[in-house]
C-alpha positions in Angstrom: 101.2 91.8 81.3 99.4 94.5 83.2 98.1 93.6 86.6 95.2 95.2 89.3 95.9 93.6 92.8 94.5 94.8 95.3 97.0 95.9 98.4 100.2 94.8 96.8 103.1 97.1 95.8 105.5 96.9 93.0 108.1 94.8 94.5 105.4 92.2 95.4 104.2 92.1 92.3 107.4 92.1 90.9 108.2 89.0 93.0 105.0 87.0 92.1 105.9 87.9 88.8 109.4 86.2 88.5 107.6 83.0 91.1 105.6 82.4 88.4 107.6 82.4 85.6 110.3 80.3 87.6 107.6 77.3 88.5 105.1 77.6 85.7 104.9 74.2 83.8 104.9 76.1 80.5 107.8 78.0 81.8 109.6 74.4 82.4 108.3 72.7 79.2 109.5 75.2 77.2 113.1 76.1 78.7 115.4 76.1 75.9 112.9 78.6 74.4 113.8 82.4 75.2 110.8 83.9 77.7 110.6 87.0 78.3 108.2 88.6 81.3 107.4 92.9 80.6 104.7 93.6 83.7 103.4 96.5 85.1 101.3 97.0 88.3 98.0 99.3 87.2 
């Protein structure tokens, strides 16, 4: 995923990032299925 926010840095996007994939209900539905998250900050 590639991402253009607006006055956020890396590490904040890096954060919301790995918030999202911990409490998305897909994430949780599918937890015995491997996920894995490559994002980038444009």
């Amino acid at each position: 995923m590639t991402g253009r926010v607006p006055g956020i840095d890396e590490a904040a996007f890096a954060a919301a990032v790995a918030d999202a994939t911990a409490n998305c209900p897909l994430s949780k539905a599918l937890a015995a299925v491997p996920i894995t998250v490559d994002a980038t900050l444009a």
